[in-house]
TIMARDREN-182084 format. One record per residue (C-alpha): residue in three letters; x, y, z. Coordinates in steps of 0.1 Angstrom, whole numbers, padded with zeros to 4 digits, always signed. Layout:
BEGIN
ALAXYZ...
//
This chain:
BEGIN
UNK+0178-0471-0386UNK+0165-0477-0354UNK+0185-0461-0320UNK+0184-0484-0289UNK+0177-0466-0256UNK+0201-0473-0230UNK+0185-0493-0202UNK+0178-0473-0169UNK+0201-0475-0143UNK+0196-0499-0121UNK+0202-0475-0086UNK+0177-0452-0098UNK+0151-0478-0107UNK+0159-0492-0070UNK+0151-0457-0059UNK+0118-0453-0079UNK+0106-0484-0067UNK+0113-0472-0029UNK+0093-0441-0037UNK+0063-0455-0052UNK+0062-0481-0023UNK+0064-0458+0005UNK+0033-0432-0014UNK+0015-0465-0018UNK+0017-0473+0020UNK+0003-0436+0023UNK-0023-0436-0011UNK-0033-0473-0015UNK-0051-0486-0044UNK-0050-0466-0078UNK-0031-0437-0059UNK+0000-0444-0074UNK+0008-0443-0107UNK+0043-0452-0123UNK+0028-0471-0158UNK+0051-0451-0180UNK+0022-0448-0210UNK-0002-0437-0180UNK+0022-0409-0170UNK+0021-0393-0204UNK-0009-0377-0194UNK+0008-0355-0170UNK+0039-0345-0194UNK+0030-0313-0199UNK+0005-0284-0189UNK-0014-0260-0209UNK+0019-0249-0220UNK+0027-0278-0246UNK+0060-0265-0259UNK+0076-0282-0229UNK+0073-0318-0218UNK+0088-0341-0193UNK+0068-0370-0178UNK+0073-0373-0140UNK+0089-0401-0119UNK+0056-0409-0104UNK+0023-0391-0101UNK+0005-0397-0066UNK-0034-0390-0066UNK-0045-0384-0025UNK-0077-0375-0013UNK-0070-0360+0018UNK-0054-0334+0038UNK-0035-0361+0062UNK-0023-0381+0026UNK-0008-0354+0014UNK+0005-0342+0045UNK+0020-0378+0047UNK+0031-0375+0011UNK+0050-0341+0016UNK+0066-0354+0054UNK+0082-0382+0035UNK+0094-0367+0004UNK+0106-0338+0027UNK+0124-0366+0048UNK+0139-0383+0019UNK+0149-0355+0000UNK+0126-0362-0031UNK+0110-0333-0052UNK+0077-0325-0054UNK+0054-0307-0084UNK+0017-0297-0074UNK-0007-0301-0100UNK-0042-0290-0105UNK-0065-0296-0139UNK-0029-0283-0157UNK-0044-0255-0177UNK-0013-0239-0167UNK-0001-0217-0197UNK+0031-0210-0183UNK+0039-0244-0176UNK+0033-0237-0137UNK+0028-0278-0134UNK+0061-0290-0156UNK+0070-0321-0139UNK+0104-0334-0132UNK+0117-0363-0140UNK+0133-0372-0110UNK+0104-0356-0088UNK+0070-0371-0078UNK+0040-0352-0093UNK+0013-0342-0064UNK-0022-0341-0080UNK-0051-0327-0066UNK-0082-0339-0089UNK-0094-0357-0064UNK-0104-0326-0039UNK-0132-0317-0059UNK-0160-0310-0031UNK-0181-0281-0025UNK-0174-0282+0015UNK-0199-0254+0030UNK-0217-0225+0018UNK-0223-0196+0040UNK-0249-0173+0021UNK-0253-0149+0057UNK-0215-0150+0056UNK-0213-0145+0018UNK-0183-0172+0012UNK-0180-0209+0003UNK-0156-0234+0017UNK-0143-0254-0015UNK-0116-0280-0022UNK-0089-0266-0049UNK-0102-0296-0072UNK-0134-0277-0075UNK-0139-0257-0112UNK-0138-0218-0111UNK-0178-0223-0125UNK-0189-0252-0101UNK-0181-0226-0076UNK-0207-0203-0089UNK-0229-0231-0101UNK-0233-0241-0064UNK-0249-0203-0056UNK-0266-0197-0084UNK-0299-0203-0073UNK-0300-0182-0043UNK-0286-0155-0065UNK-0250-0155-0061UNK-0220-0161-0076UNK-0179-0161-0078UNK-0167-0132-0094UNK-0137-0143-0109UNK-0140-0158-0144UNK-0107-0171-0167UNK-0118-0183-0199UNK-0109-0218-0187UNK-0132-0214-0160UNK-0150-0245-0174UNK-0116-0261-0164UNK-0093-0250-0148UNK-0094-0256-0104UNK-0100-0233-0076UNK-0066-0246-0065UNK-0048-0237-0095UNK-0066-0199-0098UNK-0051-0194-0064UNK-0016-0207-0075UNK-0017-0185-0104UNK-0040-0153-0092UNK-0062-0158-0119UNK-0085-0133-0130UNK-0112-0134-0158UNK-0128-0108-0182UNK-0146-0094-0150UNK-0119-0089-0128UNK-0114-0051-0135UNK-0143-0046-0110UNK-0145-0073-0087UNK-0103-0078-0087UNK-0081-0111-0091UNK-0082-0142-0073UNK-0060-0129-0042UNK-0094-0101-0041UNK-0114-0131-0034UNK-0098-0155-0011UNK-0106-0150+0023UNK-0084-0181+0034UNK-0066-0214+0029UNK-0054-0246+0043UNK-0022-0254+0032UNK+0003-0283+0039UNK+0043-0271+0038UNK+0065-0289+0023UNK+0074-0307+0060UNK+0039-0317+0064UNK+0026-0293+0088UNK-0006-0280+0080UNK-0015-0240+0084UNK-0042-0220+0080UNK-0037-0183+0067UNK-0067-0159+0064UNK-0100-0169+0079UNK-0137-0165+0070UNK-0136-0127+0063UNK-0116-0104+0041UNK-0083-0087+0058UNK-0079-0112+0084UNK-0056-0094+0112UNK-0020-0101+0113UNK+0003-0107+0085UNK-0003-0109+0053UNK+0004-0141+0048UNK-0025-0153+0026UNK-0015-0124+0002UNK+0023-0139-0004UNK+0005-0171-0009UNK-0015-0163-0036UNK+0002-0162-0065UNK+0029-0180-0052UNK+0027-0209-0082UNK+0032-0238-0058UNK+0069-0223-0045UNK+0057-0224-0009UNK+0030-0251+0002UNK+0002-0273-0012UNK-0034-0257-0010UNK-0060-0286+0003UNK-0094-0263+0013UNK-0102-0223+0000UNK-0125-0201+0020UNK-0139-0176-0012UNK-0161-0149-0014UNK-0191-0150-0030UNK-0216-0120-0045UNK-0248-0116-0047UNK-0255-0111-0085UNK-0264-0073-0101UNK-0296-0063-0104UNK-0292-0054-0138UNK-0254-0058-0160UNK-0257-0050-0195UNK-0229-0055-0223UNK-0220-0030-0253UNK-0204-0044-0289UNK-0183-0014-0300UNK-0163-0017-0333UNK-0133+0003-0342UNK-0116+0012-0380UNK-0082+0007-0360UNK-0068-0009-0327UNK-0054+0024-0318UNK-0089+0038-0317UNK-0095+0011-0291UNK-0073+0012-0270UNK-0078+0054-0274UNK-0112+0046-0260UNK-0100+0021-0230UNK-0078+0050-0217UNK-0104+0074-0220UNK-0134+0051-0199UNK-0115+0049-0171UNK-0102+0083-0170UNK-0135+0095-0169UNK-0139+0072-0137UNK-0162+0042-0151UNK-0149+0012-0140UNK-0167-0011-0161UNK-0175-0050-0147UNK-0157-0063-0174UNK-0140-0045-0208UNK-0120-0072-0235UNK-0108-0062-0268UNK-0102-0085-0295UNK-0084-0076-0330UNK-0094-0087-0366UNK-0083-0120-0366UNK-0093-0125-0336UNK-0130-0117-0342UNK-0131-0135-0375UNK-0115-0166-0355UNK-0139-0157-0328UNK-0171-0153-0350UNK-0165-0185-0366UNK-0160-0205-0339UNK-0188-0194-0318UNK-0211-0172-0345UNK-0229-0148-0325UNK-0230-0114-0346UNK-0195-0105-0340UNK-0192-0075-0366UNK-0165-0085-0392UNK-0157-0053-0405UNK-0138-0038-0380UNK-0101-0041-0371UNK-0111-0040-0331UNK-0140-0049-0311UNK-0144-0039-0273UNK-0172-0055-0249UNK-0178-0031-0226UNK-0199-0045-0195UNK-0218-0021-0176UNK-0237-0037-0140UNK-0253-0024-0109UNK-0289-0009-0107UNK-0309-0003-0133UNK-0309+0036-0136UNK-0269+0034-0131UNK-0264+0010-0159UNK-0286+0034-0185UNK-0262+0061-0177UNK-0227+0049-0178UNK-0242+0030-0213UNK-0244+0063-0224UNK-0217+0079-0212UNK-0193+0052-0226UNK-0215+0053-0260UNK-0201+0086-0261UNK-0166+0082-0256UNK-0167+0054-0281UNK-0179+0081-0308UNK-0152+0107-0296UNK-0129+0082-0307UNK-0141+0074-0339UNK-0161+0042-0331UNK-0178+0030-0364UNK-0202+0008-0347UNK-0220+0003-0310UNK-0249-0024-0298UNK-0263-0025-0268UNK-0275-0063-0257UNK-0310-0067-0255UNK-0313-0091-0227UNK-0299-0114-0210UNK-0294-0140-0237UNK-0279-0114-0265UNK-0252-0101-0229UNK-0240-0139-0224UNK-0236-0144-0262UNK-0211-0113-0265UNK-0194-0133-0238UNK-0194-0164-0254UNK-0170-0153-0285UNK-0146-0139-0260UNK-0144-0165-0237UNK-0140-0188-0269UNK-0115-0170-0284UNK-0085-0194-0272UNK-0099-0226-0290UNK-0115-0203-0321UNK-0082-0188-0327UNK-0070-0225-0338UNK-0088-0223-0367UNK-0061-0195-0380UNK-0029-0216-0379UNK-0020-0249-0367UNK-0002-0237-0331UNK-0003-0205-0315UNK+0016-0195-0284UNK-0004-0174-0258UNK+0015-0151-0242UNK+0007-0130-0210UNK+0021-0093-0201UNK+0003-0063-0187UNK+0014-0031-0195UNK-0003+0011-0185UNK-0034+0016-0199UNK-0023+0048-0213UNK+0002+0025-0234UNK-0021+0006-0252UNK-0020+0018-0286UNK+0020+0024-0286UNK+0021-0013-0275UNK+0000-0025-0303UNK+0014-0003-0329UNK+0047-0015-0316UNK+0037-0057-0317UNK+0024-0051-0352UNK+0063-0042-0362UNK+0072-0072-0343UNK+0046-0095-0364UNK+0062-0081-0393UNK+0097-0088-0382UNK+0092-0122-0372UNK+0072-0133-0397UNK+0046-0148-0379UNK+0012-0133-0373UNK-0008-0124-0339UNK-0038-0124-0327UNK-0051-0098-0298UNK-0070-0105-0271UNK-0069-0082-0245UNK-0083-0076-0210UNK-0082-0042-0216UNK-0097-0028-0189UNK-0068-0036-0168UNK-0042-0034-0198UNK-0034-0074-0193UNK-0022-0081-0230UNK-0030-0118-0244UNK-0009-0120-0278UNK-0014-0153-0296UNK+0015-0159-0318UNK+0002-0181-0347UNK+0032-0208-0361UNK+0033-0239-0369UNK+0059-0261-0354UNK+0061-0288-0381UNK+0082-0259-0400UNK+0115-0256-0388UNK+0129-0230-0362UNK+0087-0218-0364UNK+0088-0221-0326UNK+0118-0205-0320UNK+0108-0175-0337UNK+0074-0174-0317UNK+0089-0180-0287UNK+0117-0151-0290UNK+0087-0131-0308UNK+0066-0136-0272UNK+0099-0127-0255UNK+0103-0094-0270UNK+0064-0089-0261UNK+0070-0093-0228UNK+0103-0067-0229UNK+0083-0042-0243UNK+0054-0046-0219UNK+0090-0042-0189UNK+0098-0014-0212UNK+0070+0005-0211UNK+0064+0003-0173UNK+0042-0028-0170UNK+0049-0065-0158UNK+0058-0100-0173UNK+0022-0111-0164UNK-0010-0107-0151UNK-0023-0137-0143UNK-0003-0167-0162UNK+0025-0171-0141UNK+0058-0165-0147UNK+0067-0206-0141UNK+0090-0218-0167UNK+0079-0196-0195UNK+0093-0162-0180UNK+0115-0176-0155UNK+0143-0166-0175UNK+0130-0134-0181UNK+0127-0122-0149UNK+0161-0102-0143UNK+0147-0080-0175UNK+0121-0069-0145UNK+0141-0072-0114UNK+0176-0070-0099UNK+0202-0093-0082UNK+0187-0079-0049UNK+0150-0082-0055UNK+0152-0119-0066UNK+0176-0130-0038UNK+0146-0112-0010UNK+0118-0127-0035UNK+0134-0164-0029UNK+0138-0158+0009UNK+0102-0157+0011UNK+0107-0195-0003UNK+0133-0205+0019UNK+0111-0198+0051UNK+0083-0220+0037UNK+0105-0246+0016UNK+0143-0242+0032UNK+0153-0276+0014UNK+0141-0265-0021UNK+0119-0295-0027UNK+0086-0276-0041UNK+0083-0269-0076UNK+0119-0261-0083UNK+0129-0249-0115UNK+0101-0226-0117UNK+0103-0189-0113UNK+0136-0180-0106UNK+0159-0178-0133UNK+0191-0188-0107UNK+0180-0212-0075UNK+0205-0204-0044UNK+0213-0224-0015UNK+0191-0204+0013UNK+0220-0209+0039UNK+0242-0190+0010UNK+0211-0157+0010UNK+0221-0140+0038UNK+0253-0135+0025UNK+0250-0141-0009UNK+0272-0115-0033UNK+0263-0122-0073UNK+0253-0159-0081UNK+0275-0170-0053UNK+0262-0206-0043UNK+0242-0204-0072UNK+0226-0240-0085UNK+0215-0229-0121UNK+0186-0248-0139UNK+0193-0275-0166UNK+0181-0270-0198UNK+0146-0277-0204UNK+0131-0308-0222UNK+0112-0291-0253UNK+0085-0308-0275
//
């Protein structure tokens, strides 16, 4: 039996067809899109749990079009989403389906580069690695490095303070941003930081980043870029147990190494890991830390050995050192493929995003294990350790009834425990729709109603990525004297795949 969809109402295909006339006036040619098949592409992002095609997608390619597109939209009361390359695992970039989707793919120019100055001016359709790819030959690079960095945009890292396996030492996104163009959600176009770190006034810059697209549009990035180490070396250190690991995180940084970069990855993760990218990952070992050491030459022999032998205090059972250069990226390589390799173990995984005390670690894993066990679904670890930002990957498979449920309310007790313990809902993910409605397990009545004043004096009207964040939207006329939920617009239920 086949079910016939009702036919669209004929006032809000009227109103679609205003919409996409007026962004046509503003983005001619293929700037538009409204094909319903073409908009599938933008259904979801990296979060795939959760799709909802948008009313339209609009595709400028400069500053003054999407200044035009927001002044309208803002003027006609129309919603906006902000998109980037939608890697998104938080689901950041969700469309609505009564909201125009704003993508960026077409700022994808390196604008200036400023070796003297140490900082290059880049569009936020640029890749994290173009960025370095554009320095590299003089030397330099961009420190910051997700695992998407193949992928995933300048403008989007800055959304979501991304950070990367070598962010322990050289900090997150907001560490590397000196400034930004943005275009609020009226059109005007502001400039927060400048060309150097700690620009004077307030900090401005550091409310944006992070902000996951609550509080403007980001058209031009001003980043820091770093000469690369004389010398950065990687060690391969295997462990009979995770609680050995994460014993031996703890114990590097409280002997005051701070490493570049230190990951951990758990059995099945290096099996997944080893397969996928086969580059000597030892498989006979239930944890495996990378342990980056950089700087000058006579400085990287000696931390080497002074974390060799706080490895061995806590029972490590083996240790290599790479060779050169070649054997340092290839440890890399298995980490920064152990996303896509962990596909191999099940036929969806859900990757979840908490960071938690260092000094935690091994009650946390110890802890998740029970959790695997009670929910019946196994996980694979992959950790940036160094910093104690967890990445669980619930394995499930979502042909199998109620299978995502469970992983979903298994990732949600992951991120209570990581509260409970006296971390955060995430490091660098986002809280978007994902944690949105996890967010009073972290914070009170009080501390989401200041939280959302920031976005009423950037977005009074609530047109810019609503429904993300905050688990209750209010009126900002209703804030100032706002007792509990009072004026509260709470979120519809979201469209699940």
């Amino acid at each position: 039996m086949s079910l016939k969809m009702p036919a669209p109402d004929e006032a809000v295909l009227a109103r679609r067809a205003e919409i996409a006339a007026a962004l046509r006036a503003i983005v001619p040619g293929e700037g538009v899109i409204d094909d319903r098949d073409a908009l599938r592409v933008y259904e979801s992002d990296g979060l795939t749990a959760y799709r909802q095609p948008p009313m339209l997608a609009v595709l400028p390619e400069t500053t003054a079009q999407v200044s035009a597109i927001l002044r309208w939209c803002h003027e006609n009361g129309v919603k906006v989403v902000p998109r980037g390359a939608g890697t998104s695992l938080s689901g950041g970039a969700l469309p609505l389906a009564d909201g125009v989707l704003l993508g960026l793919a077409k700022f994808n120019q390196v604008l200036e580069v400023d070796y003297d100055a140490r900082l290059a001016v880049v569009q936020p359709g640029v890749t994290n690695l173009a960025v370095t790819r554009a320095v590299e030959e003089r030397g330099f690079y961009y420190a910051p490095d997700p695992s998407s960095q193949i992928a995933c945009t300048i403008g989007g890292n800055v959304a979501e303070n991304s950070g990367g396996v070598h962010c322990l030492k050289y900090g997150l996104t907001t560490n590397n941003v000196m400034g930004v163009e943005i275009v609020l959600m009226d059109g005007e176009i502001v400039r927060l930081g400048g060309r150097c770190l700690d620009a004077a006034g307030l900090d401005l810059l550091g409310v944006f980043v992070g902000s996951e697209g609550l509080l403007g549009v980001v058209t031009e990035v001003t980043v820091r870029i770093l000469p690369k180490p004389e010398t950065a070396r990687a060690l391969l250190i295997g462990f009979a147990d995770v609680e050995s690991a994460g014993r031996c995180v703890a114990d590097v940084i409280a002997a005051g190494i701070i490493p570049a970069g230190m990951e951990m990855m758990d059995r099945p993760a290096i099996h997944a890991a080893e397969a996928f990218v086969q580059v000597g990952y030892p498989l006979d070992v239930e944890a495996l830390l990378i342990v980056e050491l950089d700087g000058p030459a006579a400085e990287c022999v000696h931390l080497i050995g002074e974390v060799a032998e706080i490895a061995d205090r806590n029972g490590a059972v083996m240790s290599r050192t790479s060779r050169d250069e070649a054997e340092r990226l290839a440890f890399w390589a298995g980490r920064k493929a152990a996303f896509p390799a962990v596909g191999r173990l099940a036929p969806d995984y859900y990757c979840m995003d908490g960071t938690i005390p260092r000094r935690r670690l091994p009650e946390v894993l110890e802890r998740m294990a029970a959790l695997s066990e009670r929910y019946g679904l196994g996980v694979a670890n992959v950790f940036h350790a160094g910093d104690g930002n967890l990445h669980p990957l619930i394995l499930y498979d979502a042909n199998r009834p109620g299978e995502l449920d469970r992983a979903e309310a298994f990732g949600n007790d992951i991120l209570r425990l990581c509260v409970e313990v006296g971390g955060v809902l995430t490091g660098e993910h986002g809280v978007g729709v994902e944690k949105r409605d996890l967010m009073p397990e972290m914070f009170g009545e009080t501390d989401l109603a200041q939280q959302q004043r920031i976005k009423c004096a950037f977005d009074p009207d609530l047109l810019l990525n609503p429904g993300k964040m905050f688990p209750v939207l209010h009126r900002c006329a209703e804030l100032g004297r706002m007792h509990v939920h009072k004026g509260a617009v709470p979120f519809p239920e979201l469209p699940r795949f």
